[in-house]
N, C-alpha and C positions, 0 to 999 in steps of 0.2 A: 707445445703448451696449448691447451684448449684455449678456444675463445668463440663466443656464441657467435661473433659478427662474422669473424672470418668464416666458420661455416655453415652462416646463413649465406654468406655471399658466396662462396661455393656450390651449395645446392642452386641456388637462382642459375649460377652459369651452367650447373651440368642441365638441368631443365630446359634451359635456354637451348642448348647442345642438343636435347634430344629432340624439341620444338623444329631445329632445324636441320635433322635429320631427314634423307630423303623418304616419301612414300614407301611403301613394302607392299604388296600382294599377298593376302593371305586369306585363307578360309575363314570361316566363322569357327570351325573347331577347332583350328588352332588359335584363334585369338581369344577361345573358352578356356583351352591349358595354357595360355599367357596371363590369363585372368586369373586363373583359379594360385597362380603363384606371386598374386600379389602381397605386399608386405600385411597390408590390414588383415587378409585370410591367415597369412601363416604365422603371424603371433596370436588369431585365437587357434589354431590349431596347435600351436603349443602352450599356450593354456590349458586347454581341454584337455590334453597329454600331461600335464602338470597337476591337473586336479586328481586324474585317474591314480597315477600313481602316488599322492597326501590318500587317495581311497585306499590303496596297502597298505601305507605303514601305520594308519590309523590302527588297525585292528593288531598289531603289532607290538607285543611286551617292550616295557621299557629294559634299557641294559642292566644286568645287574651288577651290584656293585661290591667290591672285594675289599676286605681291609684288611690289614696286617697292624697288629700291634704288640704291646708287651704290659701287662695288667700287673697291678701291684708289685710296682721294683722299688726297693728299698732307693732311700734318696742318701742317707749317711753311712750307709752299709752294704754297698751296691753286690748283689749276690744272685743267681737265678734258685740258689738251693738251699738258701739261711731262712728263708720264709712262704708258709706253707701256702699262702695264694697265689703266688708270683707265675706268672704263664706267660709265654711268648703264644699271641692268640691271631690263629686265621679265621677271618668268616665273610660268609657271602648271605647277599639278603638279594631280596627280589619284588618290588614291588610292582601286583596285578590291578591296575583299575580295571573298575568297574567294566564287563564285557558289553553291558547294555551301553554302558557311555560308546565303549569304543565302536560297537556296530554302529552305533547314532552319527561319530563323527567319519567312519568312511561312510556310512550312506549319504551325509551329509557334502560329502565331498566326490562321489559321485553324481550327487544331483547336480552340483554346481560345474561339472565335465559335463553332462546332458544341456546343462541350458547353452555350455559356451557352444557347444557343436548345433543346437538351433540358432543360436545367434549369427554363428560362422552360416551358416547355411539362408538365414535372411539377409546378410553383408553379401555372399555371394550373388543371389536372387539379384536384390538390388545394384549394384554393383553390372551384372551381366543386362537388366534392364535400361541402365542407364549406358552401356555401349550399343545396343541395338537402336534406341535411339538417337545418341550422338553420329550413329552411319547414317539414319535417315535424315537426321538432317544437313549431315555434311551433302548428301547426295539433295535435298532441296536448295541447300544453296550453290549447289554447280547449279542447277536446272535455273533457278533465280537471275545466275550471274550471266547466265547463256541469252536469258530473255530479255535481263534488262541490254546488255550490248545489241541486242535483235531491235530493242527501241530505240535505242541512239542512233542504228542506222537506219532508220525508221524515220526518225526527225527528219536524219540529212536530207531524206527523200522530199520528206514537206516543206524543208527550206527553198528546196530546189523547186516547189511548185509554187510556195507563197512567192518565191524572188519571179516566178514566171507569170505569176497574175498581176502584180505590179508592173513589172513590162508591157502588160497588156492596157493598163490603165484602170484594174480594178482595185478599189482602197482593198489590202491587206497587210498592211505596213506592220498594225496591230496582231496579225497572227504570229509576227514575225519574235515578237517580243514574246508571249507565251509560248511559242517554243523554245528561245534560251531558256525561260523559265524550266520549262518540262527538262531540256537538256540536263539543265544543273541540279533537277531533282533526279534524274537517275544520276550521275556522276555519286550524289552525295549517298544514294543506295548502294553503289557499289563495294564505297568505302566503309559503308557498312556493316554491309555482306563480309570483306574481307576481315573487316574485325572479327568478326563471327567464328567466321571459318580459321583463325587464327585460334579462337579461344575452342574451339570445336578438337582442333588438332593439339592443343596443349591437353585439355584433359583426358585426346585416348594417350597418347603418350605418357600420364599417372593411371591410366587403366592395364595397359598393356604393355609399354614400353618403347613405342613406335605406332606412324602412324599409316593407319592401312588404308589402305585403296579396295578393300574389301566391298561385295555390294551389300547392300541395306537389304537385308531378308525380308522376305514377308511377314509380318507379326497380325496376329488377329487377340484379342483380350479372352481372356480364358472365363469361363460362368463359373459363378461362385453357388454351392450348395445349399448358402443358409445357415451351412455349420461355421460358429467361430473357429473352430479348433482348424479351420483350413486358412488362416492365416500365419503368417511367421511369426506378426509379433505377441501372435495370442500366445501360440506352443513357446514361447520363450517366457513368457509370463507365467504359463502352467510350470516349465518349469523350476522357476520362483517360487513358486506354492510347493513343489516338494523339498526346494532347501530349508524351507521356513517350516516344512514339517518335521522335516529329518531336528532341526535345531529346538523344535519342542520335546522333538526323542530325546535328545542330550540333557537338555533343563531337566527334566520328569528321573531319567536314571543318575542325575545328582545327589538324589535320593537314596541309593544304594553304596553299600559300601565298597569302599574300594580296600582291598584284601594287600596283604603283604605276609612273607615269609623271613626268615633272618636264621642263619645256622652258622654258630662260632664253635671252633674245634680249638682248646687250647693245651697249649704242650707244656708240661712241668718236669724239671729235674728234679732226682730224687733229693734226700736231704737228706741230715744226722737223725732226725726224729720222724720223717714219715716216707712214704713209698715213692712217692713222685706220679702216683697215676694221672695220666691224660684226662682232661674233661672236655665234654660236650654240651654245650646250651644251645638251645631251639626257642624261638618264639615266633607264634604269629599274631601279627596285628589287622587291625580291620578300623577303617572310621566310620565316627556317630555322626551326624546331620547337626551334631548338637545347634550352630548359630543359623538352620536354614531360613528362620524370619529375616534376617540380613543377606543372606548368600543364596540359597537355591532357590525361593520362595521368588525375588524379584528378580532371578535370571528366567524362571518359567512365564514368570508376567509380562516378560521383557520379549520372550521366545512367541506369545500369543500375541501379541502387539503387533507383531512382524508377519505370523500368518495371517492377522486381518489388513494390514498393509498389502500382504502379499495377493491376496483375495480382489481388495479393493484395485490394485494393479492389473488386475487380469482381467475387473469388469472394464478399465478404462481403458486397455490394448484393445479389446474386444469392440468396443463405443467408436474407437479411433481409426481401427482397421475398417471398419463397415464404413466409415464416414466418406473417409481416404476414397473406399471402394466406390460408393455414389457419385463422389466428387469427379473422380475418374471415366467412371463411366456416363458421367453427363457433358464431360470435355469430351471424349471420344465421339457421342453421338452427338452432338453440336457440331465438332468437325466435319463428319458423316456429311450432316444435312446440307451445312455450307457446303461443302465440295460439289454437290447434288444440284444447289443453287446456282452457284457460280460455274458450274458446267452448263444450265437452262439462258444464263445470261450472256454465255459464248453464242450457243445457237443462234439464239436471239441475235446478236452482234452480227452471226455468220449472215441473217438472213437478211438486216440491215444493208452489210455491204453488197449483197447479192443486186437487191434494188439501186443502189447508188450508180453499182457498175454499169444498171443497166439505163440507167437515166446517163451517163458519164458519156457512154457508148452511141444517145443519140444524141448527141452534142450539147444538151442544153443543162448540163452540170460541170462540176471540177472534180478531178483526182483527188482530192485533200480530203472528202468524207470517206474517202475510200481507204486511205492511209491512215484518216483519224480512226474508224472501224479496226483496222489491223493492230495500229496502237493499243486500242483498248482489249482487244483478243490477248493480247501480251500481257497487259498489266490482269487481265481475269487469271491466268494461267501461270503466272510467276503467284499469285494469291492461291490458287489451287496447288502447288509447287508448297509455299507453307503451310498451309491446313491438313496437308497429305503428313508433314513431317508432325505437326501438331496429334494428328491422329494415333499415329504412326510410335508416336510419346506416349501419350493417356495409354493407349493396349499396352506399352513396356512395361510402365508403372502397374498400371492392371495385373502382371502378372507375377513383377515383383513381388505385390503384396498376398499371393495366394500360394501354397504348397503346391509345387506341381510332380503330379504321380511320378 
């Protein structure tokens, strides 16, 4: 018996399962043919295979239809040969709509196969953006979680010096306290991190199906031409604009008639007074538009509506992709800069300690600037560690949103 709980609670556990499935080793190319047979792809790819083929049968006669009967039989004198109309009658009819309709509705139904195959093909994009990223930043936060345990043993080191300058009799009692402080802010970064990296590994396993130990590729953001039409969700908007055209084709040959045929063959026994010959009737019909102020008239008004809808669609794909594009590429190169930054403030740092050591060395300083120095190289470079992944994000999305050749 179905029931939505039980198999809500079923997916959560098999998720759960595959969450805790071990690592896997795999290429990037194969975790592009693990992508590319995700569920989300392969029902528009059976869409777009669904529409193609509504694109055949559109253009495709309706079946014709047979009848069998028996025409003027006497009802009190039941006889095939006492009365001279009486026919046991076969006939078949067949009716042709309109050809212009029917081209209108498969064109119509391959546009809407074209837009599902750019849509699949922007779901893919994105989709493959969004695991190149989730590697970089599963790989920032190994590097993160490496640097912050590098501080914690880092503390121990300056516990071990503040607890030896107090033996000496110099007040640092109070260093001592800011660094449980500092301890308990990395602890609570780690715990972080691991959330992260948990929720990092849950969504490649709805990407791929497992989680990979893959490395994090190079990505750089790809330059955009200036032309809309090199975005996904513009070509998916374009084409929109031809289903709304093809559906003003269909309104406009409502206009035209749709045709029918009809051919009855019927069979008489002879009789006492006449021959018995067989007859044949033929007719063709055809409709008039007669009610089209009610019918055709506001299906065409109805048909433009949708191409200025569809019009207006594509200037706001157009407006939104470019926007997306700036937005992106202003996080990208912000990133950039930071990283550039915070690489000048390591030096910096580096040349700080340089001097401490060398004051350390002639006796008239303490190791602790020296280890606070190295502290802060750590926390520069676990920040460089996220801005890389940050970066590394913005170029994904960058290319997500653009057709690449």
């Amino acid at each position: 018996m179905y029931s939505p709980l039980r198999n809500g609670l079923l997916f959560a556990a098999l998720a759960l399962a595959a969450v805790a499935l071990p690592a896997a080793s795999q290429s990037l190319e194969e975790l592009d043919a693990r992508l590319r047979q995700h569920p989300s792809l392969e029902a528009l790819t059976q869409r777009a295979e669904a529409g193609r083929e509504r694109a055949v049968a559109a253009t495709a006669l309706p079946d014709p239809v047979v009848s069998l009967g028996v025409n003027n039989f006497p009802v009190f004198d039941p006889s095939f040969n006492a009365f001279l109309p009486t026919n046991k009658a076969v006939g078949v009819s067949q009716a042709i709509p309109s050809r212009a309709g029917r081209e209108a509705r498969s064109g119509e139904a391959r546009a809407m196969a074209v837009q599902t195959d750019r849509l699949r093909d922007a779901q893919l994009a994105m989709l493959h953006g969004e695991l190149v990223a989730l590697l970089h930043e599963k790989q920032s936060i190994a590097g993160q979680q490496e640097l912050a345990e590098s501080r914690r043993v880092k503390y121990d080191e300056l516990t071990e010096v503040a607890a030896a300058e107090i033996d000496a009799g110099r007040p640092a009692v109070f260093r001592l306290a800011e660094i449980e402080a500092e301890r308990t802010r990395v602890a609570r970064e780690l715990v972080v991190l691991k959330q992260r990296e948990a929720e990092i590994d849950a969504r490649l396993v709805d990407l791929t199906g497992l989680v990979p130990t893959t490395p994090a590729p190079p990505v750089e953001p790809a330059s955009w031409s200036g032309e809309a039409r090199d975005f996904h969700a513009v070509r998916v908007a374009e084409a929109g604009m031809d289903v709304a055209g093809y559906a003003i084709d269909g309104a406009e040959a409502a206009w035209k008639p749709n045709w029918g045929a009809q051919l009855t063959y019927q069979q008489r026994d002879a009789g006492a007074n006449f021959a018995g010959d067989d007859w044949v009737s033929g007719m063709v019909t055809f409709s008039v538009p007669f009610w089209s102020g009610r019918s055709q008239a506001p299906r065409l008004r109805a048909a433009q509506a949708d191409r200025a809808s569809a019009e207006m669609q594509y200037q706001a794909a157009a407006r939104s992709a470019a926007a997306r594009y700036a937005a992106e590429t202003a996080a990208w190169k912000a990133a950039k800069e930071t990283i550039a930054v915070l690489a000048q403030n390591i030096a910096a740092v580096d040349d700080e300690i340089a001097a401490q050591l060398t004051i350390y060395e002639s006796g008239a300083g303490t190791y602790a600037p020296i280890i606070d120095g190295e502290i802060a190289i750590l926390k520069l470079r676990a920040d460089i560690a996220a801005e890389e992944a940050r970066r590394a994000g913005a170029a994904s999305r960058i290319n997500a949103l653009l057709v690449q050749p």
